[in-house]
Each structure stands twice: as structure tokens, then as C-alpha cells.
N, C-alpha and C positions, 0 to 999 in steps of 0.2 A: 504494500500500500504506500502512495503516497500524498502526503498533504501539503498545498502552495495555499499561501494568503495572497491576496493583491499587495501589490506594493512592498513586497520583500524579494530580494534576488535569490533569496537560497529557501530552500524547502524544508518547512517546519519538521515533517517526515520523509524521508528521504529513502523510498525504494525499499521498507523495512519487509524482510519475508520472514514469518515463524511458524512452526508449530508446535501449538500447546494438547500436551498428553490429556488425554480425557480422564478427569479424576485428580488430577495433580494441584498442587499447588504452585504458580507459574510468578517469582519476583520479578519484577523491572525497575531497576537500580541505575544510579547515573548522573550528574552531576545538573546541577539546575539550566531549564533550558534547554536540554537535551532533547524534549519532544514525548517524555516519559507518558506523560497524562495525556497528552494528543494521543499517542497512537492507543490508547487504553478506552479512551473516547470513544475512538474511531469502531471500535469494536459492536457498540451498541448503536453508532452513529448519533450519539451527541453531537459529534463533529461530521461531517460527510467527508470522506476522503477524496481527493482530486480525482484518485483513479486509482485501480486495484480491486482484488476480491476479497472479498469477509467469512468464511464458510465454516458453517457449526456442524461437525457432523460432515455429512454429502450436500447439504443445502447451503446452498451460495444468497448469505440472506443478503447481500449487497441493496437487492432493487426490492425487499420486502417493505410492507409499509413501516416506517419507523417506531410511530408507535406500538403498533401490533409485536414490534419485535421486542421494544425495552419490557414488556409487561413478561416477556419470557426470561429476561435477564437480568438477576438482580444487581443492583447498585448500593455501595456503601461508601457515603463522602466523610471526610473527618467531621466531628461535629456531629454527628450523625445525620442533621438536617432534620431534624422530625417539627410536626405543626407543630406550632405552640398552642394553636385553639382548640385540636385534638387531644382527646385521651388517648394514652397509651394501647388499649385495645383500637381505638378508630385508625390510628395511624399502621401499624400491623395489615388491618383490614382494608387498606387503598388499593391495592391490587386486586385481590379477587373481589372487590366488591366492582371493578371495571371489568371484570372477567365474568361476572354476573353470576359467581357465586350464589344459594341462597345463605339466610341468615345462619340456620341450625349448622351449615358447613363451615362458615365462614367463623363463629362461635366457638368452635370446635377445635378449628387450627390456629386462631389468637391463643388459645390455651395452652396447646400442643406447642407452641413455639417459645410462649412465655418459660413454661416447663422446662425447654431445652435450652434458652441460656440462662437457665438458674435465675429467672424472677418469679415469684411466686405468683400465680395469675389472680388469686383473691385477695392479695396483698398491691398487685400493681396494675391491672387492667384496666382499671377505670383513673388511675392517676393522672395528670398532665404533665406533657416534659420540664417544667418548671422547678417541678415537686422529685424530680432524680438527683443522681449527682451525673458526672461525666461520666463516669463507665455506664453506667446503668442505663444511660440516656443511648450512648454507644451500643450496648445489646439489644437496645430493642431497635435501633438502627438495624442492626445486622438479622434481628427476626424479621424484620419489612420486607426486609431482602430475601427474604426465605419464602416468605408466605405463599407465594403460587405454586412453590417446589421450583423453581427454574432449575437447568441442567448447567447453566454458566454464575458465575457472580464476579461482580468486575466489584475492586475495594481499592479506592483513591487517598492513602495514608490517613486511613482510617481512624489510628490510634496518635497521632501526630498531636491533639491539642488534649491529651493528656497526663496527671502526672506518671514519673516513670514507674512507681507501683502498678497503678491501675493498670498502665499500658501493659505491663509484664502480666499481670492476671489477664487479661483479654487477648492477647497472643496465645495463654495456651487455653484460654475458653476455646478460641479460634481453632485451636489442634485439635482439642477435644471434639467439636465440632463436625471438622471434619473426617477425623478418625471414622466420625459416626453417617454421616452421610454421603462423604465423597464427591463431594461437589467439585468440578471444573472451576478453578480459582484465579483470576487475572490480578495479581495486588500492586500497585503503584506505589513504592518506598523511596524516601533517599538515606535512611540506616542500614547500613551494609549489614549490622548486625539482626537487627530486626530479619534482612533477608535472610541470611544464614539462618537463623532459627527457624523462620516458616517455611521456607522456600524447599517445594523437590528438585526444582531447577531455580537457575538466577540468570537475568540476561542483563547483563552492564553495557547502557548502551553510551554512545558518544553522541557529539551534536547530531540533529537531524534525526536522531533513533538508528544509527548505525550500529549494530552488533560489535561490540570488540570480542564480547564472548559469552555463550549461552549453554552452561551446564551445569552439572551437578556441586553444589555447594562444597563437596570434598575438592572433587575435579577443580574449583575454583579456587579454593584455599592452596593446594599441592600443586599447582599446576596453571599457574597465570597466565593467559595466549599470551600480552606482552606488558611494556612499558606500562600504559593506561592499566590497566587490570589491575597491576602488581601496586600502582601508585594509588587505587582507588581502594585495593584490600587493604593497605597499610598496614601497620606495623603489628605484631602480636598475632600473626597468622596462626601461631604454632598455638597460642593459648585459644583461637578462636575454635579449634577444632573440639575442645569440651561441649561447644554449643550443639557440636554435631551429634554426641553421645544424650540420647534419650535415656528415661528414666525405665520406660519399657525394657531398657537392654541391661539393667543388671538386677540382681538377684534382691527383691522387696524383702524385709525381716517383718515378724508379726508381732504384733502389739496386742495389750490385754483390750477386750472392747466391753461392751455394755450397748445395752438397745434401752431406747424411751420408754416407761413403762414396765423397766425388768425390774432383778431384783437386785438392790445392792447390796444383797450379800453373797450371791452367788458371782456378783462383778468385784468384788473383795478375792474370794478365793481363787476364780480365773487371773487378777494380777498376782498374785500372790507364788501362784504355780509357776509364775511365768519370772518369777522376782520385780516386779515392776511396781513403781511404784503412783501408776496412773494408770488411769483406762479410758481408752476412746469411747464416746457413748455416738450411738447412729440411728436412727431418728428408723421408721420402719419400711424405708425404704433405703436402709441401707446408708445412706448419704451421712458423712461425719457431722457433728454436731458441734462439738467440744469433748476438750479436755476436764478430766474431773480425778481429784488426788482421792486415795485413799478414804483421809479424813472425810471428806465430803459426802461420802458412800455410808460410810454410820450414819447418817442420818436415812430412815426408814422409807423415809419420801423420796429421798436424792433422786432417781431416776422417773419421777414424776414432771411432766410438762416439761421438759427441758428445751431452752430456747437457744436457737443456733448462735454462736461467739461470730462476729463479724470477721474478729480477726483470726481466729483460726489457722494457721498455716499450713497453705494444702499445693499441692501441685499434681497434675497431670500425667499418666502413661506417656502423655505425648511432650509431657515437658521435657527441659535437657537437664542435666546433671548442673549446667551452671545456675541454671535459674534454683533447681532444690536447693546448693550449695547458699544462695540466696537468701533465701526464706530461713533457712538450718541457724545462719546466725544471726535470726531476729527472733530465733525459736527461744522458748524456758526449758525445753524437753529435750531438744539434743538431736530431734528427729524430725520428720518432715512429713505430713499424713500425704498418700497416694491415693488418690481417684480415678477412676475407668467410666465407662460409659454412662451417663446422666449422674455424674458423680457420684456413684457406687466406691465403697473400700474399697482398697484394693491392698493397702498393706503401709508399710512405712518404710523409708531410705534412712537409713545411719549415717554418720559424716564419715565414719570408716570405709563406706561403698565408696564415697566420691572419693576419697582419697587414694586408695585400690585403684581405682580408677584412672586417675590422674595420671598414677607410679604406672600402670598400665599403655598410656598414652604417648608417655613422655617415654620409655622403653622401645616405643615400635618405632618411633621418630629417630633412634639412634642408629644411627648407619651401620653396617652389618660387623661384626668383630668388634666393636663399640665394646670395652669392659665399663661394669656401672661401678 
């Protein structure tokens, strides 16, 4: 594809050809200017391209009507962008309600979406964006984006006007996410490292959207095509490679647990077996709630009503090791609770793993006959 303005000599996109894997998570990385967000546009035809093909699939949606095409493809802009005179459920509801949804369907998947990035739909559906904070307001962005089911979703640095907490939880809500759906992912960044972390592929492009190189996040780290590449990954390649180590890829340790509603004195004895001196409580679907000591558990009631701790420290299968290592020393416990699909336990990471890990890492990196 490429894209010409009037009145400029050189082409905003310039002849960019790609193909993105069906299912993948596809970054576009690149210095300001570069055409990043044009040619991500161009995809949905926000922008119309000068000239060139667009093709989802075998269909060359090039000459489809525009509209009819964005309602199949979701969109997340930083900000989220959500009404301000809408509730939270209305604004979800924008799409199939032009797709002419009826209401019971349409009711059904506000729900179902609310559920899946962790806002609770009897606690947030009828809210206004005013009444969120920035992440919050940011996942129901990214539910909006969902709501028709589209097979594509184009996401324009999405997390860019938040702080870098929030951002780091909604990158791997984002894994999480996709882990579970698989959605075809177009994301427009300029943190290299944000790429790295989300990206199956990364395309760094230069002026114009020219490709200097478009591959796999290791591939890019180990392997710079050239100059440009090698001056855009900069410094710390070797440490950035921990990003690439997900949490799914080493061995989770078990923690004592407790469910809402048990008893704590059989959630006494299970830590106790375990020598621990705390126990995860999980709410009945599983999903961690909080941390609660011993002492807490003598109380008869303790595991009555128990309300979810905001701050909780949890991270994802799909997160990396850097990010656990993160949360680890913000932790009281030493450990870092794991979640899997709609944030089900799944277990907990020790600082011993990352650190294994690391001594791991930094081993393979050593040239061959390398004594440690």
C-alpha cells in the first residue's frame, strides 16, 4: 500500500507490503513520523490508501463499503475514547446495536465482555466513563472493541496515557486476552519494550513505513538486519531477552489456598501442612481474592464475604518473568499469585524461579567453552 497527501513530495507510506499471521499479535514500532499509525489506518480505511490492496482472509476488502467494514474490525485508540454521555454498558453496545442486534443478545454480550476484562458487570454497566479511573476506562475501550466478535482489532498505543502500573496490568490483561481468544492483532507502539513483551512478530519501520525488519522478537533482539534496528533496540538487548521468558514457561510452586465461604480451620491446617504461613482465599470461581495470615483464620467468620484487595499482586501465564520479578518486590509474601484463563489460580512464582532463570539465561548467552 501506499499513501500520498497533496502537497508533500514524498509518500506518507511508501510501497509498504506485509503479512500479518492470522491469530498473532503483529507490533509496529518506529521512530515518530515514520507512517506507523497511517498505515494501521489504512487497514480499516480510516485513511484510504493512494493505491494498493487490503485483504482479510481471500477478500480484498479494498472497495468494501467503509463503514460496513470498521463495524467488523475492532478499534482501540489511547484514551480509550469512550462517550462521556454513555454508560458503560451503552458504549460496549455501539456496534451490535448498528449490526441490529436484538436487546436480550446484545445484554448478554455487555456482560460477557464486562466479565472478561475483569469489571464486574453489576458493579460497572451502568456506570459513566467519568466514574472509572484510566485503566478501567481503557478495558472497556478494549471490550467495545470486542463486542461484535471481529476476527481483526487494530490498537493505536493504547496504553500510552497511562501510569506505568496500570499500563503493565493491561498489557498482560491484553495476553490474557488473547491467550483466550486469538484474535488477529494490528498494535501501533513506539516502546520497543512494550513490543517485545506483546508482540509474536515486530516490524520497525523507517520513514515512509519502510520495513528495516519484520520478525520475531528473539530474531530481533539476537539478530538486528542492521544499523537502524541495532540503534532502535539499544542498549540492554541481553537483559531485554527476560521479557521474552513467560511465566507459563517455568515450573509455578503451590500455595496454601482457602475458598469464600470455607472453613478456616481446615484453611489453618492446609497452611500449616504446607509450613506456610498464609493462604490464598478464591472467591468461587476460582479467581484470587486476597491474602489472609494465619491469625486472621481464628476468627470463625474469616472466610465469610471476603472482599477482593485491589492491590493484590497477580500476574498472568502470559506475563514475562520481568514483569513477576516486578510485582515480587512490591510483594509482603515473597511470591507473586498466577492466573490463567478468566483469572482462575493457577499457582505462584518464587523469586528463586526468576532467579534460576536468569542464571539460566545468562548461561546460554555464553559462547561455547565459556567456563562460568
Amino acid at each position: 500500500m501506499t499513501k500520498r497527501y497533496d502537497g508533500q513530495d514524498e509518500p506518507a507510506v511508501d510501497n509498504i507490503t506485509m503479512e500479518i499471521p492470522a491469530g498473532q499479535i503483529v507490533m509496529l514500532v518506529g521512530p515518530s513520523g515514520c507512517g506507523k499509525t497511517t498505515t494501521m489506518k489504512m487497514i480499516n480505511r480510516l485513511i484510504e490508501p493512494t493505491s494498493g490492496r487490503i485483504l482479510i482472509g481471500d477478500d480484498d476488502v479494498t472497495h468494501r463499503n467503509p463503514d460496513q467494514l470498521r463495524r467488523h474490525i475492532g478499534y482501540v485508540i489511547q484514551g480509550a475514547g469512550l462517550f462521556p454521555h454513555l454508560s458503560v454498558g451503552d458504549n460496549i453496545a455501539i456496534v451490535p446495536r448498528l449490526l441490529k442486534w436484538d436487546k436480550k443478545r446484545i445484554a448478554a454480550r455487555v456482560d460477557e465482555l464486562l466479565d472478561l476484562v475483569s469489571l464486574e458487570p453489576g458493579q460497572y454497566r451502568d456506570r459513566y466513563p467519568r466514574e472509572l479511573s484510566g485503566g478501567q476506562q481503557q478495558r472497556v475501550g478494549v471490550a467495545r472493541a470486542l463486542a461484535a466478535d471481529p476476527p481483526v482489532l487494530l490498537m493505536d498505543e493504547p496504553f500510552g496515557a497511562v501510569d506505568p502500573i496500570t499500563r503493565q496490568r493491561l498489557q498482560d490483561e491484553l495476553l490474557r486476552l488473547h491467550d483466550e481468544l486469538r484474535k488477529t492483532i494490528v498494535f501501533v507502539t513506539h516502546d520497543f519494550d512494550e513490543a517485545v513483551k506483546l508482540g509474536d512478530r515486530i516490524a520497525i519501520l523507517q520513514k515512509g513505513s519502510r520495513i528495516a525488519q519484520y520478525d520475531t522478537p528473539d530474531r530481533i533482539l539476537s539478530e538486528p538486519a542492521n544499523d537502524f534496528v541495532r540503534s532502535f533496540v539499544g542498549a540492554g538487548a541481553a537483559l531485554k531477552q527476560l521479557t521474552l521468558t513467560r511465566v507459563r514457561d517455568v515450573d509455578l510452586h503451590e500455595a496454601a489456598v482457602a475458598h469464600v465461604g470455607g472453613d478456616p480451620a481446615m484453611a489453618i491446617e492446609a497452611a500449616r501442612a504446607l509450613d506456610r504461613e498464609h493462604v490464598i482465599v478464591l472467591d468461587e470461581q476460582d479467581r484470587p481474592q486476597r491474602w489472609m495470615s494465619l491469625t486472621e483464620l481464628e476468627d470463625s467468620g474469616a472466610l465469610t464475604g471476603v472482599a477482593r484487595d485491589e492491590a493484590l499482586e497477580c500476574v498472568s501465564l502470559a506475563s514475562t518473568l520481568n514483569d513477576a520479578l516486578d510485582e515480587m518486590l512490591t510483594s509482603s509474601h515473597g511470591v507473586v499469585v498466577v492466573t490463567g484463563r478468566r483469572n482462575t489460580y493457577q499457582g505462584v512464582v518464587r523469586v528463586e524461579t526468576i532467579m534460576d532463570a536468569m542464571e539460566n539465561l545468562r548461561r546460554s548467552g555464553e559462547p561455547s567453552g565459556t567456563a562460568s
